[in-house]
C-alpha positions in Angstrom: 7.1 20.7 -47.9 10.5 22.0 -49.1 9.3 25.3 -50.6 13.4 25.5 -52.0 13.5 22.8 -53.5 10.2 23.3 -55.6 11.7 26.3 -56.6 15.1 25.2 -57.7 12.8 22.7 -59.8 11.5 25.8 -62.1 14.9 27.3 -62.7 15.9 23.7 -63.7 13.3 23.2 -66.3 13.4 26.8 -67.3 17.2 26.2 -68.1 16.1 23.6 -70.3 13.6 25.4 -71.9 16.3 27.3 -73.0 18.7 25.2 -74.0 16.1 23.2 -76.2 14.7 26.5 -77.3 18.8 27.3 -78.7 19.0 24.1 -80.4 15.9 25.2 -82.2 16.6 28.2 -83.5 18.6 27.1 -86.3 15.9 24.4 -87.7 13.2 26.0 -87.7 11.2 23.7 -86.0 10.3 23.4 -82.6 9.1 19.6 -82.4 12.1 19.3 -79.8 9.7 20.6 -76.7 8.2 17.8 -77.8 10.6 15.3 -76.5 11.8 17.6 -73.4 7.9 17.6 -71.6 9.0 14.4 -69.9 12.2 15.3 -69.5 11.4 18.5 -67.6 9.4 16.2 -65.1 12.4 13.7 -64.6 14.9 16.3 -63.7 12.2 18.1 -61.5 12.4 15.2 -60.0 16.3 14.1 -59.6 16.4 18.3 -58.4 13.5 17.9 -55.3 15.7 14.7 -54.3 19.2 16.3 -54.4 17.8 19.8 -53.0 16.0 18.3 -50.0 18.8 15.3 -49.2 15.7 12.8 -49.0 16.4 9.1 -50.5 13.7 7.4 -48.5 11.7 4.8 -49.9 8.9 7.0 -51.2 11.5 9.1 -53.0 13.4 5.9 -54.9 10.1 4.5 -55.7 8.8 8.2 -57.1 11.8 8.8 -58.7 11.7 5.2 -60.9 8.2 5.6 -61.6 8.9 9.3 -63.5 12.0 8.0 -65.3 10.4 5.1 -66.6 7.4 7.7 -67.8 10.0 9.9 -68.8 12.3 7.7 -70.9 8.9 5.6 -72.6 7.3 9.0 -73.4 10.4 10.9 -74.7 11.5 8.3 -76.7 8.9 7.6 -78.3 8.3 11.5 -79.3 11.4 11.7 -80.4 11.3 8.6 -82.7 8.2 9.6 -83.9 9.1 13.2 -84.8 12.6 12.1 -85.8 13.1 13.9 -89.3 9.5 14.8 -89.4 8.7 18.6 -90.5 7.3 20.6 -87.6 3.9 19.6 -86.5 0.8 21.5 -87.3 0.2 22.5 -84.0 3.5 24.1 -84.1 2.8 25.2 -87.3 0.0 26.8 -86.3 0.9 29.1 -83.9 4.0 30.1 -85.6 1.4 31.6 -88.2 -0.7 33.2 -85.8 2.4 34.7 -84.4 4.7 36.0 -87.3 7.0 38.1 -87.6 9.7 36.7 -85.4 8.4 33.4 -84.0 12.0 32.1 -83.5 12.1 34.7 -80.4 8.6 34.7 -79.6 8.7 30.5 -79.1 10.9 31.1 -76.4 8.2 31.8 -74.6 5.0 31.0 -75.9 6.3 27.5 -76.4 9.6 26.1 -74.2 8.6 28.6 -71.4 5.3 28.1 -71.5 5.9 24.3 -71.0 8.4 24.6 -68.4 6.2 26.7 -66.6 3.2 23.8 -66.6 5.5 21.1 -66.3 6.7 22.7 -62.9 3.2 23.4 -62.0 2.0 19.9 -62.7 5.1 18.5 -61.0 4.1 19.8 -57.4 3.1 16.0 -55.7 6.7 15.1 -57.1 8.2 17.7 -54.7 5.7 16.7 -52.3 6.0 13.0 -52.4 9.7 13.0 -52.8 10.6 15.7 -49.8 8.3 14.3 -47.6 9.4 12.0 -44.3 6.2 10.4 -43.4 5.9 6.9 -43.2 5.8 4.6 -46.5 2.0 3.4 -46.7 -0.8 2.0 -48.7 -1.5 5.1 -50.7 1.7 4.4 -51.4 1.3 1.1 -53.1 -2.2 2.0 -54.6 -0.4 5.0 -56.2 2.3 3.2 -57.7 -0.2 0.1 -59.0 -2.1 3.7 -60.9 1.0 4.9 -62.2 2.3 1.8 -63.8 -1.5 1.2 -65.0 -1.5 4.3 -66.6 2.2 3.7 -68.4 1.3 0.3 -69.8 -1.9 1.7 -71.1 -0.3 4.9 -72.6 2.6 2.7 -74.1 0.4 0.1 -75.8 -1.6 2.5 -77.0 0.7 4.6 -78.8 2.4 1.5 -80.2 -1.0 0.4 -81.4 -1.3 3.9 -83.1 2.1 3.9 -84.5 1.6 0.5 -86.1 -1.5 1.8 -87.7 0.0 4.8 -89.0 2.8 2.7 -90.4 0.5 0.5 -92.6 -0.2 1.8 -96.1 -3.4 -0.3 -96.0 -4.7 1.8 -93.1 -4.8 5.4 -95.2 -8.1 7.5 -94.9 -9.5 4.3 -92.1 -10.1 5.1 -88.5 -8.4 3.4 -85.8 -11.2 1.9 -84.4 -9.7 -1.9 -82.5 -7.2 -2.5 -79.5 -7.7 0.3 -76.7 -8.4 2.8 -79.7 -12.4 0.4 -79.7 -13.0 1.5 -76.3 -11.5 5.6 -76.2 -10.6 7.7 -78.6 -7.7 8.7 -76.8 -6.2 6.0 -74.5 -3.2 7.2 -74.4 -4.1 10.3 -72.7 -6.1 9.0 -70.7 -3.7 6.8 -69.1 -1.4 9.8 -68.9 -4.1 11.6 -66.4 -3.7 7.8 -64.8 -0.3 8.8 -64.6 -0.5 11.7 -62.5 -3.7 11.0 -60.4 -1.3 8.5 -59.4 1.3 10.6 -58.8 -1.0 12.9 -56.9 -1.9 9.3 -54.6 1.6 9.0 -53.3 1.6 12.7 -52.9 -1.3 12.2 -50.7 -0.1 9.6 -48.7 2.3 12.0 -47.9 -0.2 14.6 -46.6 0.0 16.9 -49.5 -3.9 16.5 -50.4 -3.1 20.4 -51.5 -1.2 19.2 -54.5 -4.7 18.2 -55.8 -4.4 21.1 -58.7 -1.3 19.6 -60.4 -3.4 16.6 -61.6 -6.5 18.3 -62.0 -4.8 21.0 -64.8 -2.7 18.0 -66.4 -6.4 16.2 -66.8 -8.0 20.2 -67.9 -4.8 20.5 -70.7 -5.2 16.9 -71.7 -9.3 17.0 -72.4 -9.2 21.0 -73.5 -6.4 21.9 -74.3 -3.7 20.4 -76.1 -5.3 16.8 -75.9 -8.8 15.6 -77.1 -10.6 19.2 -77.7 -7.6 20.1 -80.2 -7.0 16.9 -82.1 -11.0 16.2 -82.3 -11.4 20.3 -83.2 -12.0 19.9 -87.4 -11.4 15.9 -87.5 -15.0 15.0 -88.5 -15.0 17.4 -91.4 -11.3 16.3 -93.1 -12.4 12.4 -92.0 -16.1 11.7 -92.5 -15.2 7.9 -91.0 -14.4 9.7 -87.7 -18.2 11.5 -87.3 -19.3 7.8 -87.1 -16.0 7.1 -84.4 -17.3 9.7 -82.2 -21.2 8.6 -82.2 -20.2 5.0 -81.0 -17.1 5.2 -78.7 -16.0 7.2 -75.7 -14.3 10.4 -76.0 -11.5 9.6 -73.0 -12.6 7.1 -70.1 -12.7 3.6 -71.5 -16.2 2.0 -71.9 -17.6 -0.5 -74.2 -18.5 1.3 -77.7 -21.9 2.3 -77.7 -23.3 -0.4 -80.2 -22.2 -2.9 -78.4 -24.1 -2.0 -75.5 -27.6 -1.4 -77.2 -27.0 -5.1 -79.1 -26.5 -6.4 -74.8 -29.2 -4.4 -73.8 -31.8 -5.9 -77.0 -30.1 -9.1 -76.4 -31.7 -9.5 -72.6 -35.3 -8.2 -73.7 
């Protein structure tokens, strides 16, 4: 492992931070970090590759997989953010932390994010520094990956679509991958990185293990499901009934549908 090279990845994304943070300052809104999380992954990326002077097979293919994640995810954040007011996440903490939240988001909210995105970016480094031999885990890695990008991607344009219809207001999004998760589209972003972490692994870095296991932690706790799902059912009574019958993240068939089977072959 190219200890360097991981490094020179955090002063990367941490000069991005910044920059994005500057261009933020005089909107007053901070959806822009947004748009950057991929971003900070995809120029990890390009930095473990032009730091270590690897271009093997493992590091083209690692390297295409997190720019076409990248370019999906951040283009679609930023076309759905584009000329939106900020968030109420972001709104949110810029309450809880007035006075002078334009300084304070420097850190609590583009460092912060550079920070994890470097964290979570470790079987990049790993997978893209590494010499040993192009394998299964390999292949099985990238199949996860892309698995996890279609999934993500049709999800989200399933969501956007039903946002986008007037006839949908106050209704729950309850068909497509939205009947069998709540939250499809994160989970196929954890398929994302456990696939990340697969190629990392065929590269004998089983030690990268964390990185996947906190972007799975922020996506169910954190930022993800446990904040989105936090006062839903009370602002949405529809979405009390959501919960009862379908999975929170893995897919499954909804629960009704399996008691009506399971009467079925009394």
């Amino acid at each position: 492992m190219d200890w360097h090279a991981y490094l020179l990845g955090l002063v990367v994304t941490l000069a991005m931070g910044l920059i994005g943070w500057l261009a933020t300052l005089s909107r007053h809104n901070v959806n822009l970090v947004d748009s950057l999380w991929s971003m900070f992954f995809l120029a990890a990326g390009v930095t473990y590759a032009l730091a270590s002077g690897q271009m093997s097979a493992r590091t083209v293919l690692v390297l295409t997989l997190v720019a076409l994640w990248a370019m999906r995810l951040g283009i679609h954040l930023a076309a759905r953010n584009w000329g939106k007011p900020e968030d109420h996440r972001y709104r949110a903490i810029r309450a809880n932390n007035a006075p002078c939240f334009a300084w304070k988001s420097l850190f609590i909210v583009f460092g912060l994010q550079s920070v994890l995105a470097w964290l979570i970016s470790l079987p990049l480094a790993a997978a893209i520094v590494s010499s040993s031999p192009f394998g299964f885990l390999d292949v099985l890695g990238a199949g996860v990956v892309l698995v996890g990008l279609v999934f993500e991607a049709f999800a989200d344009h399933q969501l956007a679509r039903f946002k986008a219809d007037p006839g949908s207001r106050g209704k729950v999004l309850d068909h497509g991958l939205w009947r069998y998760s709540r939250h499809p589209n994160y989970f196929g972003e954890a398929c994302v990185w456990w696939g990340f972490w697969l190629i990392a692994l065929a590269a004998g870095a089983w030690w990268s293990l964390p990185a996947p296991l906190l972007m799975t932690f922020l996506l169910l706790r954190v930022s993800g499901v446990a904040l989105l799902e936090k006062d839903i059912a009370e602002r949405r009574p529809a979405y009390r009934d959501y919960i009862a019958r379908t999975s929170a993240f893995v897919p499954m068939p909804p629960r009704d549908a399996v008691h009506l089977h399971y009467k079925e072959t009394r």
